[in-house]
BANUTI-272536 format. One line per field, with one value per residue (C-alpha): residue number from 1; x, y, z; residue in one letter. Coordinates in nm, 4 decimals, padded with zeros to 6 digits. Each point is the difference from the previous one (the first is absolute). Example, Ala and Ser with C-alpha at 12.3 -4.5 7.8 and 13.67 -1.06 7.14 Angstrom:
BEGIN
kegu <- c(1, 2)
X <- c(01.2300, 00.1370)
Y <- c(-00.4500, 00.3440)
Z <- c(00.7800, -00.0660)
vexba <- c(A, S)
end
This chain:
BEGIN
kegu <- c(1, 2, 3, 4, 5, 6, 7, 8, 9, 10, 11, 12, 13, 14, 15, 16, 17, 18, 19, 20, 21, 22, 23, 24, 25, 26, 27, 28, 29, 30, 31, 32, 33, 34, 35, 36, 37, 38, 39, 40, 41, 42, 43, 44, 45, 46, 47, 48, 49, 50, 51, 52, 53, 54, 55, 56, 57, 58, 59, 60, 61, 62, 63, 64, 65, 66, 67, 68, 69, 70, 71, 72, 73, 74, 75, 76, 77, 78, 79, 80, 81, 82, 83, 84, 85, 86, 87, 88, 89, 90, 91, 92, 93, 94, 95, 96, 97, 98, 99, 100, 101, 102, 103, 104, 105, 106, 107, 108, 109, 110, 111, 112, 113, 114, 115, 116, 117, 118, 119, 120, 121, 122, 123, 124, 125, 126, 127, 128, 129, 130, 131, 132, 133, 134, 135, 136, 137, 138, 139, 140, 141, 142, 143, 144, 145, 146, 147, 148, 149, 150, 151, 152, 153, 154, 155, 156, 157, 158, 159, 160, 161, 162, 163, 164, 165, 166, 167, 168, 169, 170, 171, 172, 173, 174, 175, 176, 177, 178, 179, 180, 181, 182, 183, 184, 185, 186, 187, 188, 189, 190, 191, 192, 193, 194, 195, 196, 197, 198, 199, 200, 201, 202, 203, 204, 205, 206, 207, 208, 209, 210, 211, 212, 213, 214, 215, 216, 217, 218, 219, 220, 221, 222, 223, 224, 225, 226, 227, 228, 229, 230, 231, 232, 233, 234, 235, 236, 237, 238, 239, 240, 241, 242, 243, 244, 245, 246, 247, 248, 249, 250, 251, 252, 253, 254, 255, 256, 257, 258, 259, 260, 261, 262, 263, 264, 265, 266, 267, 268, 269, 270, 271, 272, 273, 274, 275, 276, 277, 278, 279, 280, 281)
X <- c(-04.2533, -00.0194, -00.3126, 00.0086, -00.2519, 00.1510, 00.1144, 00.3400, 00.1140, -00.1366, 00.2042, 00.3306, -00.0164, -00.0960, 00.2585, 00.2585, -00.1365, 00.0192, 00.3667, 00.0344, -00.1417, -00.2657, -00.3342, -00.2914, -00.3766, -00.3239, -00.3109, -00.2620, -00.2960, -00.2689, 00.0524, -00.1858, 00.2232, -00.1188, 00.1424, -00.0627, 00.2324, 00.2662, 00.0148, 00.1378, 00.2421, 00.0946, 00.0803, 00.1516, 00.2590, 00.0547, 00.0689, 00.1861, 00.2816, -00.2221, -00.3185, -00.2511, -00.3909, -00.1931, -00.2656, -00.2065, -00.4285, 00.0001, -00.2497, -00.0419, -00.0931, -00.3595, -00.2796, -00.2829, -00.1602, 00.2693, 00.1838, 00.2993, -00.0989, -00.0867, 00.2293, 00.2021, 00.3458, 00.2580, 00.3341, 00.1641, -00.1517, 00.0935, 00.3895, -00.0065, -00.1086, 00.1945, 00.3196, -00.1055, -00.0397, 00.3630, -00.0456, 00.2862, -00.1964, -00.4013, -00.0508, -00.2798, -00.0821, -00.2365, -00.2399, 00.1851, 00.3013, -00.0971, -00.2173, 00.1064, -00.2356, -00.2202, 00.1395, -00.0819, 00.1408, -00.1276, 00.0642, -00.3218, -00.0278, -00.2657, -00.1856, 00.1414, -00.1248, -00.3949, -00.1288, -00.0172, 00.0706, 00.1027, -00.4027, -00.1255, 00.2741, 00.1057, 00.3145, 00.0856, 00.3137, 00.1057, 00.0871, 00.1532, 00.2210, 00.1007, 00.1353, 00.1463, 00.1887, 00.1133, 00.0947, 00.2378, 00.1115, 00.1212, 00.0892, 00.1195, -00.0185, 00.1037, -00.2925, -00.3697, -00.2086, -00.4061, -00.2460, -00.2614, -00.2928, 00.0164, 00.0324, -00.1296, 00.2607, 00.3404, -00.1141, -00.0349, 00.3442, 00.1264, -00.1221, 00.1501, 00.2924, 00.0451, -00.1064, 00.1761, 00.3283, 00.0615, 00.2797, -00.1552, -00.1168, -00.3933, -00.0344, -00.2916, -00.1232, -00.2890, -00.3052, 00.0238, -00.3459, -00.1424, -00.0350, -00.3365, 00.0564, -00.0445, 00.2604, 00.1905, -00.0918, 00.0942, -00.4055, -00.0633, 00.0214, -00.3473, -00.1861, -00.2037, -00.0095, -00.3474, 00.1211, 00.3313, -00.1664, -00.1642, 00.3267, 00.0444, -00.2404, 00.2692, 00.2711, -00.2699, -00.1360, 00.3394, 00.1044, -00.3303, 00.1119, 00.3639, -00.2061, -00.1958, 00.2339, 00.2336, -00.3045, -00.0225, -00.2107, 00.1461, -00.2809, 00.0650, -00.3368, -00.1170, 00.2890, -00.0904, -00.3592, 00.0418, 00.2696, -00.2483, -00.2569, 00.1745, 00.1601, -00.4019, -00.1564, 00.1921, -00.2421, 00.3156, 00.1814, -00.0441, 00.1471, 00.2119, 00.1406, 00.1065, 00.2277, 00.1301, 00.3141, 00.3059, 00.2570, 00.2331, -00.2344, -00.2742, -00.2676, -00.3239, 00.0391, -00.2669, 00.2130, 00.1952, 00.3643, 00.3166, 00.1093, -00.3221, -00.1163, -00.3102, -00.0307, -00.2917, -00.0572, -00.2931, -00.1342, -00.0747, -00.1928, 00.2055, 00.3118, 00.1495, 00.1966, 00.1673, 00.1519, 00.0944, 00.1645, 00.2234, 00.0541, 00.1583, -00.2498)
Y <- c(03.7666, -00.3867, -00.2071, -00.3578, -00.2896, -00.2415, -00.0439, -00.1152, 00.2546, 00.2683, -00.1684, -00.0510, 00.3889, 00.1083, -00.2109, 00.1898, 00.3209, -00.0388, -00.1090, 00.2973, 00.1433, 00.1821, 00.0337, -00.1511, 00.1066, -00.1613, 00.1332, -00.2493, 00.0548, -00.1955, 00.2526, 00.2384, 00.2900, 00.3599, 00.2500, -00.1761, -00.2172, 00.1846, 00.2337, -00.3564, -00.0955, 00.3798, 00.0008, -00.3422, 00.1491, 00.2542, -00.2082, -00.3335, -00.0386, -00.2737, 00.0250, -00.3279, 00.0379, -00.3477, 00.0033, -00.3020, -00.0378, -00.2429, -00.2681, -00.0950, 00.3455, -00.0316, -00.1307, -00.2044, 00.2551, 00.2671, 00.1621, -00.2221, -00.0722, 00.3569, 00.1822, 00.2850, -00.1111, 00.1921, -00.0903, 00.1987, 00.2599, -00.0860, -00.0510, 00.3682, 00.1432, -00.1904, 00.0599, 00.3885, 00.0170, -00.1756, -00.3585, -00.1970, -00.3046, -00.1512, -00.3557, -00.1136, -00.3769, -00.2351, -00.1865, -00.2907, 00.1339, 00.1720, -00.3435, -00.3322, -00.2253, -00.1236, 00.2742, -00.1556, 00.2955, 00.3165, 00.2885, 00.1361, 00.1973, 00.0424, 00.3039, 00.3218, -00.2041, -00.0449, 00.3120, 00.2925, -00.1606, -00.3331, -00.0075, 00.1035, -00.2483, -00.3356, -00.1335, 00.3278, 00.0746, -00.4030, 00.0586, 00.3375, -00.0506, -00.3530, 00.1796, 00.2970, -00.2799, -00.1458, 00.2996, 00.0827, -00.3422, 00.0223, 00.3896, 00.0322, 00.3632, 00.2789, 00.2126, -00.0825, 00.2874, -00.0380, 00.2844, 00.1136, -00.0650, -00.3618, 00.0842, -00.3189, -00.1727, 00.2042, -00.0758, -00.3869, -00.0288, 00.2169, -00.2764, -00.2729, 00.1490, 00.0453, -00.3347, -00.2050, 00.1965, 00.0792, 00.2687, 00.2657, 00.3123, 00.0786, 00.3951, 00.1515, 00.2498, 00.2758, -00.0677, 00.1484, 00.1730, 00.1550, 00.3625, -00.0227, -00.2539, -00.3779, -00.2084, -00.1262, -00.3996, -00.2604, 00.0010, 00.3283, -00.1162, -00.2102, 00.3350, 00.1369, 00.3947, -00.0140, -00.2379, 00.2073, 00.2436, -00.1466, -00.1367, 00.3618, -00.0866, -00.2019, 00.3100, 00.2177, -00.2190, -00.0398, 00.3881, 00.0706, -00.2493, 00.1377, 00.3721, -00.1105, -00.1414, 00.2663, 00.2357, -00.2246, -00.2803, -00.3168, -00.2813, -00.2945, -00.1047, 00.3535, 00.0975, -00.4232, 00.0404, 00.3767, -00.1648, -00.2567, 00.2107, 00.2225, -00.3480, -00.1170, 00.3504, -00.1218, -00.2157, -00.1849, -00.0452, -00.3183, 00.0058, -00.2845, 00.1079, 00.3446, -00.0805, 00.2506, -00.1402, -00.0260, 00.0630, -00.2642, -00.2894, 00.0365, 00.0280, 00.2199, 00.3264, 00.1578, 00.2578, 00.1468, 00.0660, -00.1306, -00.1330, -00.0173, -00.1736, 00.0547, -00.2482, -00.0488, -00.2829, 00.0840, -00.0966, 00.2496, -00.1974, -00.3439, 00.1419, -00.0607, 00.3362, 00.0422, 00.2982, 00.1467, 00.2758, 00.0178, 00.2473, 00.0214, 00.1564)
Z <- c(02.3833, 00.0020, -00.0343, 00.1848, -00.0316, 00.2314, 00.3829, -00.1124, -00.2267, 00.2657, 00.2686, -00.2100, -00.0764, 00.3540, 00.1246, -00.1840, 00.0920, 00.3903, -00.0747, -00.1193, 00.3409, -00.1811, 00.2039, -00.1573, 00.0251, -00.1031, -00.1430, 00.0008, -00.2334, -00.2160, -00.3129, -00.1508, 00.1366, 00.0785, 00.1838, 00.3565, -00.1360, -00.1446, 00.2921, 00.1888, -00.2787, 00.0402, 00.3658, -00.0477, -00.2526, 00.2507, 00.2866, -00.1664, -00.2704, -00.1721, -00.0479, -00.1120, -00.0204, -00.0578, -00.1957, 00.0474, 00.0483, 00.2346, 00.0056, 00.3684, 00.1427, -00.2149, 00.0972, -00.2261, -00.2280, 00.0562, -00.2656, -00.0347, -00.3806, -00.0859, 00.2179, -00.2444, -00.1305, -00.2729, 00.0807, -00.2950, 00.1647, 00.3252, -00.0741, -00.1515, 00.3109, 00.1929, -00.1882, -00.0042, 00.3898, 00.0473, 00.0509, -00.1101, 00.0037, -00.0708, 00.0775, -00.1485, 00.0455, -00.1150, 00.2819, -00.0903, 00.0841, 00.3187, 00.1286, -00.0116, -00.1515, 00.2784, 00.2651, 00.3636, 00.2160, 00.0527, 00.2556, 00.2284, 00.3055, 00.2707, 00.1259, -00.2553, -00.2904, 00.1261, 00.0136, -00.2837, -00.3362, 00.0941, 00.1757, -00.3358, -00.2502, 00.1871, -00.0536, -00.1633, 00.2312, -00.0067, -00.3760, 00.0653, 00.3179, -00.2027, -00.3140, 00.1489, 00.2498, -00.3354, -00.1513, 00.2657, 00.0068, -00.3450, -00.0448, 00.4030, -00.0219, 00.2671, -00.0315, -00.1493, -00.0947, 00.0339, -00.0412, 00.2881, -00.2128, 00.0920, 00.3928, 00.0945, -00.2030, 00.0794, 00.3620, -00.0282, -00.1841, 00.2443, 00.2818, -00.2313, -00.0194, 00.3745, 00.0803, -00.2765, 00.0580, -00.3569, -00.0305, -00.1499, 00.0187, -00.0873, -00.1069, -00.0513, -00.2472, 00.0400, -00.2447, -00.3308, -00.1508, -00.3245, 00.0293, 00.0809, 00.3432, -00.1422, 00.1405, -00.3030, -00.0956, -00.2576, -00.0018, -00.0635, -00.3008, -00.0341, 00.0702, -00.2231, 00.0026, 00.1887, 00.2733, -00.0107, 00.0772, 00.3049, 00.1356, 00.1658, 00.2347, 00.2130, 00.0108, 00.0800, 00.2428, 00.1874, -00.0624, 00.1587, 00.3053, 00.0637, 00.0370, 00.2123, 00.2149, -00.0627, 00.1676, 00.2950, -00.0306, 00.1303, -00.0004, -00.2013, -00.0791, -00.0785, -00.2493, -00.1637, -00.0011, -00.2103, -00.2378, -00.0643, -00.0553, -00.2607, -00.1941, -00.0203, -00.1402, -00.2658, -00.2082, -00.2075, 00.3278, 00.2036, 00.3276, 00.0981, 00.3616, 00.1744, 00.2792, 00.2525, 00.1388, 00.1832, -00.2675, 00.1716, 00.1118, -00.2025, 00.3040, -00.0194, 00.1906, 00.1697, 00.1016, -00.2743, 00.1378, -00.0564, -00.3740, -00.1758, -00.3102, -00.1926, -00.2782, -00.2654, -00.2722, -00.1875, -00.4105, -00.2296, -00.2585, 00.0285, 00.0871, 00.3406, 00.1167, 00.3030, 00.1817, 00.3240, 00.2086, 00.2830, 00.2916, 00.3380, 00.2309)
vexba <- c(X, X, X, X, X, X, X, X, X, X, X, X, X, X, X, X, X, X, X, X, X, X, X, X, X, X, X, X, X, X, X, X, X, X, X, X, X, X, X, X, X, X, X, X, X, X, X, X, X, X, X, X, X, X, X, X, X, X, X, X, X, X, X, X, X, X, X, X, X, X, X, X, X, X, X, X, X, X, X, X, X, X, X, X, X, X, X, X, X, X, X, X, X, X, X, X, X, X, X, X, X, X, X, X, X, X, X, X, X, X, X, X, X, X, X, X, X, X, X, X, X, X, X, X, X, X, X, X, X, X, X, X, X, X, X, X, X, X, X, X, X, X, X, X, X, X, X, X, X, X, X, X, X, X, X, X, X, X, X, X, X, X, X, X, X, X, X, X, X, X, X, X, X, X, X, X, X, X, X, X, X, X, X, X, X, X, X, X, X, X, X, X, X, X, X, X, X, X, X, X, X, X, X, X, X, X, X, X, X, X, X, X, X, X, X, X, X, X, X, X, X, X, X, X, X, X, X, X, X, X, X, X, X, X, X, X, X, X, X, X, X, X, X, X, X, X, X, X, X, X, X, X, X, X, X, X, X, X, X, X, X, X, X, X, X, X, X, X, X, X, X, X, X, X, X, X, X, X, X, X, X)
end
């Protein structure tokens, strides 16, 4: 396995490897791998002859007093795992590298990117749908893998892809969770083993959801309101947004039907968590 620090040396060996006609796929990440990850690197080796995660925090998707400073980095670590779970190559570049000094152009979108997270973190999806557009810029892969956790996310780039006509294919991958139901996170990591504790509350909160629904129920509002309810008995939890949507378009459903997403953002102590589940009802 190969680690790369700069655009040009990426694109000279990429170059040579679609010469070669080998398929290429891209696993985009900010570091910090766990198994969430790897399980994308894994299906990427599976489904591509070369395989290239990036591993790059990126500046422009935080907001003032987010984590961008603090956020968890080990890339020894990081090429280990990655190397382990089959990827032929990590690209890890500097800001500098990634953003021109004084960078004037950014990508944006209307509609998909107000509501859920990008209500809650402005400009959030700006600085991801304008890296991931660079990073297939400069890797132009076949296939990029993203993970379900980040629903919100793997739907925008999904839009941007469709709209900006980039050639590539956007697969994604079924949430990955601890044995005992937390969605894996880079920021799991923050919690202490009180708050990590209290993290449950979410997976039980949206396990207690897909029963209900399972047994019938099929009102929006009511299946919100007892989500929120459960996330608030928590007295570490801070609710940030439940949202009971269309899985597709993002609009609340007061009728539960159809492809159905129930998504919660919520900090336990001063971590922000997400997760979410899917179903076809």
């Amino acid at each position: 396995m190969k680690l790369i620090k700069t655009k040009a040396e990426l694109r000279d060996m990429l170059k040579e490897e679609r010469r070669r006609g080998k398929g290429i796929g891209l696993v985009p990440t900010m570091g910090y791998l766990h198994e969430g990850h790897l399980s994308l690197v894994k299906k990427a080796r599976q489904e591509n002859e070369t395989v290239v995660v990036s591993i790059f925090v990126n500046p422009t998707q935080f907001g003032e007093g987010e984590d961008y400073g603090t956020y968890p980095r080990d890339l020894n670590q990081d090429t280990d795992r990655c190397e382990e779970a089959g990827a032929d190559i990590v690209f890890a570049p500097e800001v500098e590298e990634m953003y021109a000094q004084k960078s004037a152009a950014f990508v944006d979108m209307d509609r998909l990117t107000d509501r859920l997270c990008g209500a809650s973190r402005p400009g959030h999806f700006r600085g991801v749908m304008t890296v991931v557009s660079k990073l297939f810029n400069i890797v132009r892969p076949d296939r990029a893998y993203f993970g379900q956790k980040d629903a919100q996310q793997v739907l925008v780039i999904k839009r941007m892809v469709r709209d900006l006509d980039f050639d590539v294919q956007i697969v994604e991958a079924p949430i990955v969770r601890e044995a005992d139901g937390l969605a894996m996170s880079s920021r799991n990591a923050y919690l202490n083993p009180t708050e990590r504790a209290a993290a449950l509350v979410l997976s039980r909160a949206l396990c207690g959801a897909r029963q209900r629904i399972e047994d019938g129920e099929r009102r929006g509002d009511v299946i919100g309101f007892d989500i929120a309810r459960q996330i608030s008995s928590e007295p570490l939890a801070d609710l940030d947004y439940v949202e009971v949507v269309d899985a597709k378009t993002l609009e609340p459903l007061r009728e539960i039907r159809g492809s159905v997403l129930i998504a919660v953002a919520a900090r336990i102590g001063s971590t922000r968590l997400i997760d979410n589940i899917k179903l076809e009802v």
